[in-house]
C-alpha positions in Angstrom: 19.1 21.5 24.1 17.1 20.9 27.2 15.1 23.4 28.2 13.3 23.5 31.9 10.5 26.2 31.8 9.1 27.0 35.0 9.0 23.8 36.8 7.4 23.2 40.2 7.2 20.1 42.3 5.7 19.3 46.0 5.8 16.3 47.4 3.0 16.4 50.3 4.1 19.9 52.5 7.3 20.1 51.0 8.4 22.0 48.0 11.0 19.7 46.2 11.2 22.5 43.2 10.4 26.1 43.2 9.6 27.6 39.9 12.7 26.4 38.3 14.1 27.2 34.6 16.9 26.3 33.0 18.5 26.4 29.3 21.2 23.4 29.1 22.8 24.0 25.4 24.1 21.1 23.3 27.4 19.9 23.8 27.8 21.9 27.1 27.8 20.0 30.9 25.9 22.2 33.3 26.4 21.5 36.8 23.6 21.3 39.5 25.1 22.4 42.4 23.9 22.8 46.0 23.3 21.1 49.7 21.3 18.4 50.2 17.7 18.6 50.4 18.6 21.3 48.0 16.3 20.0 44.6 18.7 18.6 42.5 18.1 14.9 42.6 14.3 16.0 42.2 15.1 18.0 39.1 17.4 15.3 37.2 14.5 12.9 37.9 12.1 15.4 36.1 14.4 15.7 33.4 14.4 12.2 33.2 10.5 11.6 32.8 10.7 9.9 36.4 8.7 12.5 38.0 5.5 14.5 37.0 5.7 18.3 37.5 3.5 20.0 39.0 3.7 22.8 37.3 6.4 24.3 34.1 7.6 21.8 31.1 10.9 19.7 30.2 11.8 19.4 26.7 14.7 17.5 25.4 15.4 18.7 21.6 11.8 20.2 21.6 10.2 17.2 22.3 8.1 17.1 25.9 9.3 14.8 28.5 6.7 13.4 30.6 6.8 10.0 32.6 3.9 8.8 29.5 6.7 10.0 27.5 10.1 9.0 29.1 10.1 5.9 27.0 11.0 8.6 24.0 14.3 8.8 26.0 15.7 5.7 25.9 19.3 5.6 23.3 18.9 9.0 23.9 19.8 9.7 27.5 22.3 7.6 29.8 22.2 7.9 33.4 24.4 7.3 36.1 23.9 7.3 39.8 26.4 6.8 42.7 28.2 3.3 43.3 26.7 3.0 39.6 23.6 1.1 40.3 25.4 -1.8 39.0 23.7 -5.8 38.9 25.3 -7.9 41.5 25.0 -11.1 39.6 26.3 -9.9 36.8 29.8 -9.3 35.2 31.0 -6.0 35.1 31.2 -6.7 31.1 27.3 -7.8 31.2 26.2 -4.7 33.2 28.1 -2.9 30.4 26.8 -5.1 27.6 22.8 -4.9 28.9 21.3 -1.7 26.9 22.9 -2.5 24.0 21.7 -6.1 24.5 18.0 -5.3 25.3 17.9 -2.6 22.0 19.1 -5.9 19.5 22.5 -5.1 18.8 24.5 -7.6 17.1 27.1 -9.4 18.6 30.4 -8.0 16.8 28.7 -4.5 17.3 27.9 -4.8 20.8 31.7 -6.1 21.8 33.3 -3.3 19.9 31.5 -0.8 21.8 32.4 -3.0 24.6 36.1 -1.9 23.8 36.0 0.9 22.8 34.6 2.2 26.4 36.6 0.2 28.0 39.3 1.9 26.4 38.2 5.1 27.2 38.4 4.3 30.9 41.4 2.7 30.8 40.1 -1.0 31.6 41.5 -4.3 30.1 39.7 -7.1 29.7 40.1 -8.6 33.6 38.3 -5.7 35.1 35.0 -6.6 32.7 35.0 -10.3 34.2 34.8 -9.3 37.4 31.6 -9.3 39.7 30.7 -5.6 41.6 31.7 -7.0 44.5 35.2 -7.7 43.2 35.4 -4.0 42.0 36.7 -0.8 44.1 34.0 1.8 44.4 36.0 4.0 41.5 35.7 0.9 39.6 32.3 0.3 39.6 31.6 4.2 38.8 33.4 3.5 35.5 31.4 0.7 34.9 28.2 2.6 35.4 29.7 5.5 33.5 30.7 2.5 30.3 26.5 1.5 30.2 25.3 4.8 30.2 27.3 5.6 27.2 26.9 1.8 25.4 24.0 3.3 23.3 25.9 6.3 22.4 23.8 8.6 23.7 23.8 12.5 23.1 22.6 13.8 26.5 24.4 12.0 29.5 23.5 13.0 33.4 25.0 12.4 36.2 23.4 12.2 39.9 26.4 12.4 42.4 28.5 9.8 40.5 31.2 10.2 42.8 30.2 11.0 46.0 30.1 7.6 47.8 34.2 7.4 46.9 37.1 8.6 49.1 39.1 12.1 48.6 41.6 10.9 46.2 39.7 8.4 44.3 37.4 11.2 43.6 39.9 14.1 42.9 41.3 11.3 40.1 37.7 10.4 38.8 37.2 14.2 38.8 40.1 14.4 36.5 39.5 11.6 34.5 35.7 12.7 33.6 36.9 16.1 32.6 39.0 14.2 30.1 36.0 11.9 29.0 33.5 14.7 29.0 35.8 16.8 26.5 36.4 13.7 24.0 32.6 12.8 23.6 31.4 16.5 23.4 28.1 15.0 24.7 25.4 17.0 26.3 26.0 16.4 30.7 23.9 17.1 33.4 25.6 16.9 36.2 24.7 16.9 39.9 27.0 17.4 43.2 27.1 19.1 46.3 31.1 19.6 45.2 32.3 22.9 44.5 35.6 21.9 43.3 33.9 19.6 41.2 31.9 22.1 40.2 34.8 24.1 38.9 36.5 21.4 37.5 33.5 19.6 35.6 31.1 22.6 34.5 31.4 25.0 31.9 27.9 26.7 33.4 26.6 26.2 37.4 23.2 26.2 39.0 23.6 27.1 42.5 20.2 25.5 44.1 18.4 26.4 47.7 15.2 25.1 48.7 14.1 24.3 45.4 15.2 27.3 43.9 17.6 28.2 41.5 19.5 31.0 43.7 22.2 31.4 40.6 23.3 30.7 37.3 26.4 31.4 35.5 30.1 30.3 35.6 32.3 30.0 38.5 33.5 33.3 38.4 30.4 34.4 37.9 28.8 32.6 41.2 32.1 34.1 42.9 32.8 37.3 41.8 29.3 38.6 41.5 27.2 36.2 43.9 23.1 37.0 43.4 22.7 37.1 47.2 24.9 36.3 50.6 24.3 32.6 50.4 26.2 32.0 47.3 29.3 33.3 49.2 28.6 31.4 52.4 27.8 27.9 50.1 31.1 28.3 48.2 33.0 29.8 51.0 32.1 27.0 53.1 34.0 24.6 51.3 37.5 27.0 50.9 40.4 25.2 53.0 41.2 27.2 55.9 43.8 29.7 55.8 46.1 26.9 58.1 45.9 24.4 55.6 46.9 27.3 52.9 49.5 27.7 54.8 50.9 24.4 55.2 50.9 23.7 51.5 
């Protein structure tokens, strides 16, 4: 369970977070949703110990998280970011192989776990000996996704993971997550400014705005009963217009 009571956050004249509060359930992926500039980034990065609050707390399983205490984190929490933050110098199999590497693992443990994400993305053994630079960008997302998960970790999150790819890589990766996220039953945070993705990936939204948490619930929740006019106008905005509709 993570739990974000009341959280605040300024950075100089601007107000990164506005008295924010979540409840994120075990085994559940909550989407942060919203525009950019919107908070979201800001509040993964205090879920993650990265950032001090100004204000409010962050627990993870009751425990505080605090950047003193962010080191409490690690095996417990794996982290993805866009293009997958990957090494250039190093294999895609070594970027996958460096958490489990720097926590001791031995080496007939470390290279089934190798496999066995490999085989959950659907990679064979030539995609691992290849360098980033050889990868495609959906690639290299599934690379970062295998390290965040080498240590097995209970609470996974997500910032923007796919927004750096093109329409249909993403509407597959999209797919392909939904699959992944229901087979580990992990705990996912994840954040986009996507509303399909949103749909697709979330079993619970947070609609964000200036820092602020404008709504919380499910999809239909955010569009049948919208808290206030922006909620329609931030999911409306993304509808295809009525001539595409048409056309399909």
């Amino acid at each position: 369970m993570i739990v974000v009571d009341r959280v605040s956050k300024r950075f100089g004249s601007l107000t990164a977070l506005d008295d924010v509060s979540l409840s994120i359930p075990s085994g559940t992926t909550h989407v942060l949703l919203g525009s950019s500039a919107a908070g979201k980034s800001t509040l993964v990065r205090v879920i993650l110990g990265l950032v001090a609050v100004d204000t409010g707390t962050v627990t993870i399983d009751g425990a505080r998280i605090t950047p003193a205490t962010r080191r409490s984190l690690i095996g417990r929490v794996g982290y993805v970011v866009q293009e997958g933050g990957l090494f250039p110098h190093l294999t895609a199999g070594d970027n996958v192989r460096l958490p489990a590497e720097a926590a001791g693992w031995a080496t007939e443990r470390l290279e089934a776990r190798v496999r066995e994400l490999a085989t959950l993305v659907g990679f064979d053994e030539t995609v691992l000996r290849r360098y980033p630079a050889e990868l495609s960008g959906g690639q290299r997302q599934r690379v970062g996704l295998m390290r965040a998960l080498a240590l097995d970790p209970p609470v996974l999150m997500l910032d923007e993971p796919l927004g750096a790819l093109d329409p249909i890589v993403r509407s597959e990766l999209q797919t392909e997550l939904r699959r992944i996220f229901a087979t580990l039953g992990k705990t996912v945070v994840l954040v986009t400014h996507d509303v399909r993705e949103a749909v697709l990936l979330g079993s619970t939204i947070s609609l964000l705005r200036h820092g602020r948490v404008v709504q919380q619930g499910t999809f239909a929740d955010l569009a049948q009963r919208p808290a206030e006019p922006f909620v329609t106008e931030f999911l409306s905005a993304q509808a295809p217009p009525p001539e595409l509709k048409a056309a399909l």
